[in-house]
N, C-alpha and C positions, 0 to 999 in steps of 0.2 A: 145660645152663644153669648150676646148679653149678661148673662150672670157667668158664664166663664171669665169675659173680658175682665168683668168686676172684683171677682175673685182672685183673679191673675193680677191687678191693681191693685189690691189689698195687701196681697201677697211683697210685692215689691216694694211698697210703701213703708211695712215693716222690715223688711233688707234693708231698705234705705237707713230708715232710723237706726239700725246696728250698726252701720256704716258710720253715721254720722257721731253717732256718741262714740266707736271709738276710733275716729279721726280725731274727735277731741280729747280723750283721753290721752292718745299720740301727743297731740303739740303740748297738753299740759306736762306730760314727762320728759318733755325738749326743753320747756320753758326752765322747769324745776335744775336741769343739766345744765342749761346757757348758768341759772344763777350761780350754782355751784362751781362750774368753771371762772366765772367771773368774781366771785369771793376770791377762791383760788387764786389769781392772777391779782386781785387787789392785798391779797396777804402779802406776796412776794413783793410787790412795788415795782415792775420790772417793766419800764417805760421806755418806751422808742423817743427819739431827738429830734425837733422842727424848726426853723429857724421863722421869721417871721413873715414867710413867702408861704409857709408849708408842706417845704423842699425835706425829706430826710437827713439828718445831718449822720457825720460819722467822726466821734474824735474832733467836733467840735465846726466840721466841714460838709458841707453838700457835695464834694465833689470826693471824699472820702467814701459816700453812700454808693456811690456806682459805682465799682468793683462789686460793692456786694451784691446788687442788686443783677450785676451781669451773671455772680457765681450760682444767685436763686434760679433766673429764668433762662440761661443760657447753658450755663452746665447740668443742673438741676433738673432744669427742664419742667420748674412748678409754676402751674399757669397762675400767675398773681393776680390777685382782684384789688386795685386800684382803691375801692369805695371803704374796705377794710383798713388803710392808711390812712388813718384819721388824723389830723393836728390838732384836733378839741379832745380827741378821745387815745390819748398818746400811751396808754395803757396794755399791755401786751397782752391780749384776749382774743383774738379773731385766729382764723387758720394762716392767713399772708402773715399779720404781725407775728406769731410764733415762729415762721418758715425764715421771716427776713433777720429775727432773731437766732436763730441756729444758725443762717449764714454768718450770720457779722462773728459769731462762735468761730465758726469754723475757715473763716477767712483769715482772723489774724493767727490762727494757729498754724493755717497754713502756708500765708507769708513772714512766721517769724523767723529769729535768725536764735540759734542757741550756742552757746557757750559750754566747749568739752575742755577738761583738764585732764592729759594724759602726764599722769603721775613717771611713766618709765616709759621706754622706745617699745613700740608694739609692733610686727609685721605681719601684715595681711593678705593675701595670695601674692605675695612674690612684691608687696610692695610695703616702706619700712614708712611706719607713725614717729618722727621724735614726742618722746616727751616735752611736753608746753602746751599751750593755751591754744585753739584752734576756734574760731568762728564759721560755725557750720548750718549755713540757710536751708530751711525744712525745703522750700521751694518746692511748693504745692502737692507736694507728699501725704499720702495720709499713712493709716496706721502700718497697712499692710504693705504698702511701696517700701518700708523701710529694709535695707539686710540688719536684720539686729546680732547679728555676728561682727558687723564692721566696727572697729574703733572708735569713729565718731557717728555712725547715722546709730548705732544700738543706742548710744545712751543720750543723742539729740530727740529719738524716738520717745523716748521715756520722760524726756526732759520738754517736747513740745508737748503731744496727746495725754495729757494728764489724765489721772481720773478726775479731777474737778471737768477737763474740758468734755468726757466722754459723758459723763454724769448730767451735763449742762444740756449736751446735746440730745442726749437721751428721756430727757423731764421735756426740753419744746418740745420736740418730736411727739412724744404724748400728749403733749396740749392742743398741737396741732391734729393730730389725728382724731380726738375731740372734739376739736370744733368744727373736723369736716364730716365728723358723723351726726354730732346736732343738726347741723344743714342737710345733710340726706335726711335726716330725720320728720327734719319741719318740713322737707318737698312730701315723703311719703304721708305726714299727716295731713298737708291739705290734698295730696291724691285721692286720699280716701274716704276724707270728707267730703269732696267734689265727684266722687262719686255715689258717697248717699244719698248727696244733695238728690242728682240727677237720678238715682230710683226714686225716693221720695215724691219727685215733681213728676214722674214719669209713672207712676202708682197712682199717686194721685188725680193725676189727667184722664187716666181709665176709666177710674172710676165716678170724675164728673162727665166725662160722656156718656158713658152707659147709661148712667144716673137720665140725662136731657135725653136720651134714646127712648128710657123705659116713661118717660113721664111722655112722649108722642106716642108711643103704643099705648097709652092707657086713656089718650084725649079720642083717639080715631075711635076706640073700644064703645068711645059714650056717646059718641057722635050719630046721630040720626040717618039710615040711610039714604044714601044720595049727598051727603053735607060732606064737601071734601075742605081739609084743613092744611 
């Protein structure tokens, strides 16, 4: 039984060590990803705003920041990590800073107001466009709320959701989805670290018991009889 336990400690001890190297292997291919991301993001330059409270500014205002911030976690409904909003580190690199930057994208797009020029009188189900100048608020519209049939919302449509704004949103959204998979990343490799650790010490532990087991069977063996130890 003894030399099973020991064996079976052995056994585990090298699980462990496989575990444990590639847990490390994991967080070195997370670390190599965070750099990579983070060049990335220092290529572009593309910094978030603090005033010197290290309040988010928007447009030069703190109180510009919260609409946006109500469109992330309120409509969005993306759980923000506070600790990722950095004032020392204003650099658009974490998954919240990418997410509060696609808002701020998608906020002013979505409260702009666009400028139609109907060249000649247009009528659209039963009701007449003159030709002139028309100021037509997206108001909170996205791509697909538009009728791009109508006179002014088709060509406000075209004229808010640019491809520069779809393009913008579409590069965070990748940055972001980046940076939340390095983060599952780095949990999985200390998961699996922590637990070759724990075969490792658990392999190991077999086989120093066994070990102090077989060294009192071998003292009793030598021992005189009648001589109890």
């Amino acid at each position: 039984m003894i030399k099973r336990l020991r064996g079976l400690g052995i056994v585990l001890a090298i699980i462990g060590i496989v575990f444990v190297v590639g847990g490390a292997y994991a967080f070195m291919k997370v670390q190599e990803g965070y750099t990579s991301l983070g060049s990335f993001s220092a290529a572009q330059n593309v910094q978030l705003a603090y005033n010197d409270e290290g309040q988010l500014l928007d447009r030069g205002t703190p109180e510009g920041a919260v609409p946006i911030m109500a469109l992330l976690e309120d409509d969005w409904g993306y759980p923000v990590v506070a600790s990722e909003l950095d004032p020392n580190d204003p650099l658009v690199n974490t998954g919240t800073e990418y997410m509060y930057q696609m808002a701020t994208v998608a906020y002013h797009t979505l409260h702009s107001t666009q400028t139609i020029v109907l060249a000649e009188d247009v009528e659209y189900n039963g009701e007449l466009f003159a030709a002139g100048t028309y100021e037509f608020p997206v108001d909170g519209r996205y791509w697909a709320a538009f009728d791009r049939q109508h006179p002014l919302e088709g060509p406000a449509r075209a004229q808010a959701w640019t491809g520069v704004a779809h393009a913008l949103i579409g590069e965070l959204g990748v940055g972001a989805v980046t940076a939340s998979t390095l983060q599952l990343g780095l949990g999985v490799a200390g998961l699996v670290g922590g637990l070759g650790g724990t075969l490792v010490l658990t392999g190991l532990g077999l086989v120093w018991a066994t070990r102090a087991e077989t060294e009192k069977v071998a003292v009793r063996r030598q021992q005189p009889a009648g001589v109890t130890v």
